[in-house]
C-alpha positions as YAML, in Angstrom:
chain: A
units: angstrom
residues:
- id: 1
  name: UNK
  ca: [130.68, -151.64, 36.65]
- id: 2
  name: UNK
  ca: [132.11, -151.16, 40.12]
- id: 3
  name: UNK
  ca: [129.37, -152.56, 42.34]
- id: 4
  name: UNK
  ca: [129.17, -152.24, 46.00]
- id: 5
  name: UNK
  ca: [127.69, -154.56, 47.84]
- id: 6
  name: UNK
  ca: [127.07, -152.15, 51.24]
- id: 7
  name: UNK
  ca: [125.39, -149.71, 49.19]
- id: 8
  name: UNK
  ca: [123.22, -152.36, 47.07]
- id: 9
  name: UNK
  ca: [121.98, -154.00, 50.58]
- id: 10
  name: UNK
  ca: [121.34, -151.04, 52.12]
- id: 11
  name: UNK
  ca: [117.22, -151.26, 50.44]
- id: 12
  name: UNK
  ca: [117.83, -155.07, 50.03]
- id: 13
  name: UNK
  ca: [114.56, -156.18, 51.79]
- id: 14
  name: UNK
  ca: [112.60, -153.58, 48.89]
- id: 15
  name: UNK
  ca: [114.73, -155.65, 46.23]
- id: 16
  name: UNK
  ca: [113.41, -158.85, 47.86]
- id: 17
  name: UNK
  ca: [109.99, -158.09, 46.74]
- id: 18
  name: UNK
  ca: [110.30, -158.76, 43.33]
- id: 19
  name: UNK
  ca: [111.88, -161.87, 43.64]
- id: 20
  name: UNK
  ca: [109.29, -163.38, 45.80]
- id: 21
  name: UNK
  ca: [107.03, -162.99, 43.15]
- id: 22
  name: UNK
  ca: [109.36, -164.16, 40.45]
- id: 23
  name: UNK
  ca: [110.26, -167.55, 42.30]
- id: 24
  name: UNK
  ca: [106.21, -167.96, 42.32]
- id: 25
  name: UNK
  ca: [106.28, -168.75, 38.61]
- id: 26
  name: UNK
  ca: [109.39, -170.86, 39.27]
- id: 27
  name: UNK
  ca: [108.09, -174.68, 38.40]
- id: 28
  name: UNK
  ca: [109.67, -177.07, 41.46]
- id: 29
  name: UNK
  ca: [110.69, -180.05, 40.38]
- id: 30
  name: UNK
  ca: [113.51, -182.25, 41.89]
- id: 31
  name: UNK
  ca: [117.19, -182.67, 40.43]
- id: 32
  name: UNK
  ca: [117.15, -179.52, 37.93]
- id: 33
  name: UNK
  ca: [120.19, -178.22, 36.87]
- id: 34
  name: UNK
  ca: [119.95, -173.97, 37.46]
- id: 35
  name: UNK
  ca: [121.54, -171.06, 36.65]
- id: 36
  name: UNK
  ca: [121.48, -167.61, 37.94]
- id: 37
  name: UNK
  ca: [122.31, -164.78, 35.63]
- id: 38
  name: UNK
  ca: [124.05, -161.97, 37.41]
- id: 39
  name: UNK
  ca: [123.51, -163.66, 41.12]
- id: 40
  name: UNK
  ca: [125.16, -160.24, 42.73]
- id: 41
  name: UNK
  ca: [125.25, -161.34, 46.62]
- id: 42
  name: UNK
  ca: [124.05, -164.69, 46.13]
- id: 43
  name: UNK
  ca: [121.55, -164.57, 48.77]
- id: 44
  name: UNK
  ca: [119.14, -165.03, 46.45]
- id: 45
  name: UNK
  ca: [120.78, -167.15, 44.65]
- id: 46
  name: UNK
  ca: [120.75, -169.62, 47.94]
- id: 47
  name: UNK
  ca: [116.80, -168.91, 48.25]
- id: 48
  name: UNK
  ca: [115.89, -170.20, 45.15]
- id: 49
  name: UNK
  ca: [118.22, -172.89, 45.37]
- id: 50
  name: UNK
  ca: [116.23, -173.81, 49.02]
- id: 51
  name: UNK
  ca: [113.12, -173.99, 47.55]
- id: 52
  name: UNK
  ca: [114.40, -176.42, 44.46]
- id: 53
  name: UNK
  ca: [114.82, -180.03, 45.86]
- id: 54
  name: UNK
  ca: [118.10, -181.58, 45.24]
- id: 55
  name: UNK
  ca: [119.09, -179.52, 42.20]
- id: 56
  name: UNK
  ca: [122.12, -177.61, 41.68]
- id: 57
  name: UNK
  ca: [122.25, -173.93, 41.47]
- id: 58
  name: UNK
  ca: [125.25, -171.96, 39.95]
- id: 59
  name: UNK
  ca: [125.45, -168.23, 39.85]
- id: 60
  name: UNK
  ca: [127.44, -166.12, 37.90]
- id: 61
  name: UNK
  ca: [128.86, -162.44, 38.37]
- id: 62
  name: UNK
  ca: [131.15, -160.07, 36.30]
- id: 63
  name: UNK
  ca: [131.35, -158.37, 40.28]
- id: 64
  name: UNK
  ca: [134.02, -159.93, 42.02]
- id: 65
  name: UNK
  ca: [132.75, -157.25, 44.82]
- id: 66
  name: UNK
  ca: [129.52, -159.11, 45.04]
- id: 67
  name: UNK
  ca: [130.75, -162.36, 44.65]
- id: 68
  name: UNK
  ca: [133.19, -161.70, 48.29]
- id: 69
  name: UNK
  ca: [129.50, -161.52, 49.50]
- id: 70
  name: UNK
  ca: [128.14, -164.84, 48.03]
- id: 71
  name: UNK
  ca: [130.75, -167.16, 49.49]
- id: 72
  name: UNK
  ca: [128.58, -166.78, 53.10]
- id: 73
  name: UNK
  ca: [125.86, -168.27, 51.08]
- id: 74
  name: UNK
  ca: [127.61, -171.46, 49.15]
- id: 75
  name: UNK
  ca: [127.04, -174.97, 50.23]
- id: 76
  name: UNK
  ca: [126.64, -178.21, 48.43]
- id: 77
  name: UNK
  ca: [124.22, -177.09, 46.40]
- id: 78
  name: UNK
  ca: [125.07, -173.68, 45.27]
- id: 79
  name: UNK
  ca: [128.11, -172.83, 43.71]
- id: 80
  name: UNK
  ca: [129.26, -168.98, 42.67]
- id: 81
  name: UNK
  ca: [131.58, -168.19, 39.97]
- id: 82
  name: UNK
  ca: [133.04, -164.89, 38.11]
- id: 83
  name: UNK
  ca: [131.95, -164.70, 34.74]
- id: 84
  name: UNK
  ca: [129.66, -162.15, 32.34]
- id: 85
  name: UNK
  ca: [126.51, -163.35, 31.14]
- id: 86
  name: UNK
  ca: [127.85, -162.87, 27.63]
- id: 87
  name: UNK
  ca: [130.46, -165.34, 28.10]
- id: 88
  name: UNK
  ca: [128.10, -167.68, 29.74]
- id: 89
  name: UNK
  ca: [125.42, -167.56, 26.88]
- id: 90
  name: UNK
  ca: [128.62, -168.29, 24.40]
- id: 91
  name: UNK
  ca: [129.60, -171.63, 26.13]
- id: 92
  name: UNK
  ca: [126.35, -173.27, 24.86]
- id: 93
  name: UNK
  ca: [125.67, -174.56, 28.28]
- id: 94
  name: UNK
  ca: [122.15, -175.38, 28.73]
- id: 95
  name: UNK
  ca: [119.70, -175.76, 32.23]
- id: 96
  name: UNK
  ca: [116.70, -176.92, 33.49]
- id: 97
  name: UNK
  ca: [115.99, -173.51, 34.93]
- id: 98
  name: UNK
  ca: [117.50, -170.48, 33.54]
- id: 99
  name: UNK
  ca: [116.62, -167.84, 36.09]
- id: 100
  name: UNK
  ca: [117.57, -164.11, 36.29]
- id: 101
  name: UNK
  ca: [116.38, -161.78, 39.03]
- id: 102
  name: UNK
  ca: [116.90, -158.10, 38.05]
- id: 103
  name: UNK
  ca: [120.27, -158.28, 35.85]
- id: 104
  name: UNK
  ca: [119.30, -158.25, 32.05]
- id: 105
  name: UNK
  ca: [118.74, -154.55, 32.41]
- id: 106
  name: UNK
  ca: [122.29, -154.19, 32.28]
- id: 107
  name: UNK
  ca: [122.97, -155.84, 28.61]
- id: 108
  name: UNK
  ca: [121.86, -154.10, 25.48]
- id: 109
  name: UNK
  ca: [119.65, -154.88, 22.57]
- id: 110
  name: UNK
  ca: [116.87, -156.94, 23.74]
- id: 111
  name: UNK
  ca: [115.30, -157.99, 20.83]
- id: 112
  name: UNK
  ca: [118.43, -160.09, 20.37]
- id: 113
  name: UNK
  ca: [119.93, -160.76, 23.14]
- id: 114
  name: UNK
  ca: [116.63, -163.33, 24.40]
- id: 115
  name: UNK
  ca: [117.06, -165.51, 21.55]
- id: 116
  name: UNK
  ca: [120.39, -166.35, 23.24]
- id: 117
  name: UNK
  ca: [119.04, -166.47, 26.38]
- id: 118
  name: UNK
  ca: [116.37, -169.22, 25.82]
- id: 119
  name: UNK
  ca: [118.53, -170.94, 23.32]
- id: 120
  name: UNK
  ca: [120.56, -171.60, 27.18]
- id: 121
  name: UNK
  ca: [117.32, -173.44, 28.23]
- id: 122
  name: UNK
  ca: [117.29, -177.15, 27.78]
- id: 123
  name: UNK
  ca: [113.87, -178.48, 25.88]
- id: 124
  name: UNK
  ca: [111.21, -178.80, 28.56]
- id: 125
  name: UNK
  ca: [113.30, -176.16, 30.82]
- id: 126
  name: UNK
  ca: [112.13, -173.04, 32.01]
- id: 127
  name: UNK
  ca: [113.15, -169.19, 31.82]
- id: 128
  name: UNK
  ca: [112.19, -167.07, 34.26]
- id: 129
  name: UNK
  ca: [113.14, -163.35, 34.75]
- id: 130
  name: UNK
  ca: [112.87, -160.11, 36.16]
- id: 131
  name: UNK
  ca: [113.88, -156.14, 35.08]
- id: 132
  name: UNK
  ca: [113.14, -153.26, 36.20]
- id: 133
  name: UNK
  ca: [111.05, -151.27, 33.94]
- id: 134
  name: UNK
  ca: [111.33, -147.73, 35.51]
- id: 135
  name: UNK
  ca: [113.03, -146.01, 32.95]
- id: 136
  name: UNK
  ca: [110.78, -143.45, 32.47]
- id: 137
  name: UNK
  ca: [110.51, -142.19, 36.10]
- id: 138
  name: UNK
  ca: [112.45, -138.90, 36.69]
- id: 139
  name: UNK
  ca: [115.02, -140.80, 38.64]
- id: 140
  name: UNK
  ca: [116.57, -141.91, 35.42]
- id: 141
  name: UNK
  ca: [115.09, -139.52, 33.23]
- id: 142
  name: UNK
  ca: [116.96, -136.57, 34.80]
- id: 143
  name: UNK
  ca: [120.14, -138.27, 35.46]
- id: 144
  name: UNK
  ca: [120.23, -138.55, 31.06]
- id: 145
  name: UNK
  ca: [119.18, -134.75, 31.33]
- id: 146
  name: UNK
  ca: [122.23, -133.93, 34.20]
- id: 147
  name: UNK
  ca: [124.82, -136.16, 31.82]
- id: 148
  name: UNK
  ca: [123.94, -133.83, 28.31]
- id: 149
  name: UNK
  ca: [124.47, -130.88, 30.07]
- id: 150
  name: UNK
  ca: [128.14, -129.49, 30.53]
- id: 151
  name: UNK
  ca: [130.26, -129.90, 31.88]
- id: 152
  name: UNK
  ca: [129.40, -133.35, 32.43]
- id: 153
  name: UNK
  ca: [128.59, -134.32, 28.09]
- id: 154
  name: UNK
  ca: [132.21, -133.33, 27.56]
- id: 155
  name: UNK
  ca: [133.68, -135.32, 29.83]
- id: 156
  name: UNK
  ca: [131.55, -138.53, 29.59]
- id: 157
  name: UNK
  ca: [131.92, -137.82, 25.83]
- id: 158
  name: UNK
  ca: [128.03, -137.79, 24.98]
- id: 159
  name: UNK
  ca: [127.70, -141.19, 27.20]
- id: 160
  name: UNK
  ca: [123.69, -141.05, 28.29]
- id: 161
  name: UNK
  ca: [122.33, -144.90, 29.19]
- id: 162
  name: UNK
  ca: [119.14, -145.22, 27.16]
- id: 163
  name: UNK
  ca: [117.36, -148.36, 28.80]
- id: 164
  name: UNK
  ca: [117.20, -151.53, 26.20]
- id: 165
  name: UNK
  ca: [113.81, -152.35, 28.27]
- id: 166
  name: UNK
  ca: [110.80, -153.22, 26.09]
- id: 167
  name: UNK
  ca: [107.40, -153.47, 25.92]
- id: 168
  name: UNK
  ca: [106.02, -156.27, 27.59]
- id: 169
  name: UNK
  ca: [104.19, -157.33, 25.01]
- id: 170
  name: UNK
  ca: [107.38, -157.74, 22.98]
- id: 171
  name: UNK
  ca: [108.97, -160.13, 25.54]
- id: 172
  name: UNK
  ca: [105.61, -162.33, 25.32]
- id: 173
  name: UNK
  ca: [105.82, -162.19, 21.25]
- id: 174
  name: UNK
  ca: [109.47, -163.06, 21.56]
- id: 175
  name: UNK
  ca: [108.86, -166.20, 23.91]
- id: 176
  name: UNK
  ca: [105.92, -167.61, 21.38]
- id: 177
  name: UNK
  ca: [108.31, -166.58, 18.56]
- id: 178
  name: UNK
  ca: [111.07, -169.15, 19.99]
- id: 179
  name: UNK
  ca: [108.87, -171.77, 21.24]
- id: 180
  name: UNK
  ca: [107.73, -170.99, 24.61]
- id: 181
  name: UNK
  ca: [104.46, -172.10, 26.08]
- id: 182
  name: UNK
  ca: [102.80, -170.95, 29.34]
- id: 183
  name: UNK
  ca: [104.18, -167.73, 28.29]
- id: 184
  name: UNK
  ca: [103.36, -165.13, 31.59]
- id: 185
  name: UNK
  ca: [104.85, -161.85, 31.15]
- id: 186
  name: UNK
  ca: [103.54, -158.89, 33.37]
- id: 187
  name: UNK
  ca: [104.80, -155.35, 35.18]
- id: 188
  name: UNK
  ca: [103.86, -154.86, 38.56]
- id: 189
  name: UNK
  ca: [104.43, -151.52, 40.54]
- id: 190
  name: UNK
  ca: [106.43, -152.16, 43.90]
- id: 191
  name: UNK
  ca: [105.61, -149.08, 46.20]
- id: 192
  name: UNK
  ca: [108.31, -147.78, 48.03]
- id: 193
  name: UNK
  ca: [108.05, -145.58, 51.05]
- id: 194
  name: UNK
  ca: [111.41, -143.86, 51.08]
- id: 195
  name: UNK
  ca: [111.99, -141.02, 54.27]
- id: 196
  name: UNK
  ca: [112.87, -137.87, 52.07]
- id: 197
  name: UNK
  ca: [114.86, -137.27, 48.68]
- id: 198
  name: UNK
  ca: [118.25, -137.98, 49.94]
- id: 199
  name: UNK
  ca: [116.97, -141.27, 51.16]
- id: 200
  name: UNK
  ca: [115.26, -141.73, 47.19]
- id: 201
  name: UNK
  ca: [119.06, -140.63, 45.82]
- id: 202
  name: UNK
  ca: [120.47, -143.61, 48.28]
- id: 203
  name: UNK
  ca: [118.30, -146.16, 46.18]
- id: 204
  name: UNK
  ca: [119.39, -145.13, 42.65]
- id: 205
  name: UNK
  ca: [123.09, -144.32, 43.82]
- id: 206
  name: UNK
  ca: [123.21, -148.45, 44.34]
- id: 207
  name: UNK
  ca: [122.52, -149.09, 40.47]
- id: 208
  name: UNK
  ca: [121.31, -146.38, 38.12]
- id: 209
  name: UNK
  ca: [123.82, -143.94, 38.94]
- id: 210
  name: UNK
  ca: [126.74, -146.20, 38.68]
- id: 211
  name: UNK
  ca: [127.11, -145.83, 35.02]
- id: 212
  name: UNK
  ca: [127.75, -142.00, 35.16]
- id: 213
  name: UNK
  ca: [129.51, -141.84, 38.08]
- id: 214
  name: UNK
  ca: [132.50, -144.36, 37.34]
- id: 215
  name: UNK
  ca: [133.39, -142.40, 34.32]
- id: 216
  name: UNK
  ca: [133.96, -139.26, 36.34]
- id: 217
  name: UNK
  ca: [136.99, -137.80, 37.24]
- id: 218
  name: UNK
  ca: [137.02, -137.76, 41.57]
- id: 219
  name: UNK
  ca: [136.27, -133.57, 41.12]
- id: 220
  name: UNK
  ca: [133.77, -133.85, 38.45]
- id: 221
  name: UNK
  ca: [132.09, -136.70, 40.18]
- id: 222
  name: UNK
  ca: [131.19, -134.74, 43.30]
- id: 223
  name: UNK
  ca: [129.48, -131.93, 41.37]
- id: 224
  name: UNK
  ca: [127.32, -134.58, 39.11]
- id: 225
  name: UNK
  ca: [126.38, -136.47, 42.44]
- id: 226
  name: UNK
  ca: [125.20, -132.80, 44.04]
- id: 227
  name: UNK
  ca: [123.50, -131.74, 40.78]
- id: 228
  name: UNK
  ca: [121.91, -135.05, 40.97]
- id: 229
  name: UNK
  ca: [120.91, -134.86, 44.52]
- id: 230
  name: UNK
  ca: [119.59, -130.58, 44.07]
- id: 231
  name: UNK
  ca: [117.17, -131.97, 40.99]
- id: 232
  name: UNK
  ca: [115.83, -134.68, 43.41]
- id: 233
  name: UNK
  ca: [115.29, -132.35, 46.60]
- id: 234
  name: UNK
  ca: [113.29, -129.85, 43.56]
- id: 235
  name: UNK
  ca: [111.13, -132.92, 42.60]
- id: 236
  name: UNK
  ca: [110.61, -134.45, 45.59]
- id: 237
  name: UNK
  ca: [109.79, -131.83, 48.34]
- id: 238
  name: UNK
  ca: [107.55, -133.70, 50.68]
- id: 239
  name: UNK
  ca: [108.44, -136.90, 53.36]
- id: 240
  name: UNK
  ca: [107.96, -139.26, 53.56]
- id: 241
  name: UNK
  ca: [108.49, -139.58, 49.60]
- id: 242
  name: UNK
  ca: [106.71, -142.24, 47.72]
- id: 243
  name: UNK
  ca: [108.64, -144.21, 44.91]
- id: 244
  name: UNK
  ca: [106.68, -146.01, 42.86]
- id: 245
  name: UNK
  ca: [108.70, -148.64, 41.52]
- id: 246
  name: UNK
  ca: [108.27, -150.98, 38.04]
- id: 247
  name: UNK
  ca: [109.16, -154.12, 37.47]
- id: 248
  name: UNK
  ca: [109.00, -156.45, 34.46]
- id: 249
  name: UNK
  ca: [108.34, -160.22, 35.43]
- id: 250
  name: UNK
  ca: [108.42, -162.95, 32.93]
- id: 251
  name: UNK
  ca: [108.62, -166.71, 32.47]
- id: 252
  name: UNK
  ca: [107.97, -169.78, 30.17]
- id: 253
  name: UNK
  ca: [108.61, -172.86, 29.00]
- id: 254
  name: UNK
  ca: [110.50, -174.01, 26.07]
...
């Protein structure tokens, strides 16, 4: 997807939140070998990477966008390269720490896919991760309804992007499944003051949206984008609006 890093920073102290509490969980120990799945800017990536004492920190991004970003934050101990997650989990490369702060999202097919994740985690190393887990909130529910509606279903040709987000008690029986002890998995609602609906259609224009609009011819685009913004302004009539945003945090050891 075509990421842009202006846009995605524009709320990026809100997306700090959730990472704050995600590096909680994080166990510090000295000399581990990390990885970050999907690092986008890297300025997390260089946070965790501070708080980890003479360890070594790679991230990894299919967004060469967001990667521009993350060479501010490189230094001896964090490195950044350009690479899927899917190609990273099929190296067979294995960490300490295998950390992932709002990325998994993106990749389908769950119930699979964190088999492969944790098989990425050494024996005694750690997986921690975070998703969003607001799916279900008409922010993404109505951008599914705007795509199956003409004339957009035509031309995306029936694309709609179902979340592959689970319950969390399926992470949790996944993680004992595969070995993992200490198993925490929890959602937590991050509550977002946002000024009025155009400011709420800023947010989800940075990452929800991007699937549907990058598929759309420049002409089609702009009427999708004002359908999108009309069905937020009806929902959302009052300002300051409050967003009440879920997120799925997880971690354990294997």
């Amino acid at each position: 997807m075509a990421w842009n890093p202006d846009v995605y920073n524009k709320f990026k102290q809100e997306r700090f939140g959730p990472f704050y509490d995600l590096i909680q969980l994080v166990k510090v120990k000295p000399a581990l070998n990390a990885i970050d799945l999907r690092c986008g800017t890297g300025e997390l990536t260089r946070k965790l990477a501070d708080a980890l004492p003479r360890s070594t920190v790679i991230g990894i991004d299919s967004s060469q966008e967001m990667l521009n970003d993350a060479i501010a934050f490189q230094n001896e101990q964090v490195s950044f390269t350009k690479k899927t997650i899917e190609a990273q989990l099929a190296s067979g490369e294995k960490y300490d720490l295998v950390f992932s702060n709002a990325a998994i999202q993106w990749l389908g097919n769950h119930e699979t896919l964190y088999p492969k994740i944790i098989s990425a985690v050494k024996p005694g190393g750690q997986l921690v991760i975070q998703i969003p887990s607001n799916h279900n909130h008409f922010t993404h529910t109505t951008l599914i309804e705007i795509a199956s509606t003409p004339p957009f279903n035509s031309v995306l040709k029936g694309f709609t992007r179902v979340s592959p987000v689970m319950d969390i008690q399926e992470y949790a029986k996944i993680f004992f499944q595969h070995g993992g002890t200490e198993i925490t998995v929890y959602e937590k609602i991050y509550p977002h003051v946002l000024k009025d609906a155009d400011a709420l259609f800023d947010w989800v224009s940075g990452t929800a949206m991007i699937p549907y609009v990058e598929k759309l011819p420049e002409d089609i685009k702009q009427s999708f984008i004002t359908t999108y913004k009309e069905r937020l302004r009806k929902e959302f009539k009052e300002s300051p609006v409050f967003y009440p945003f879920k997120r799925t945090i997880m971690a354990a050891t294997f």
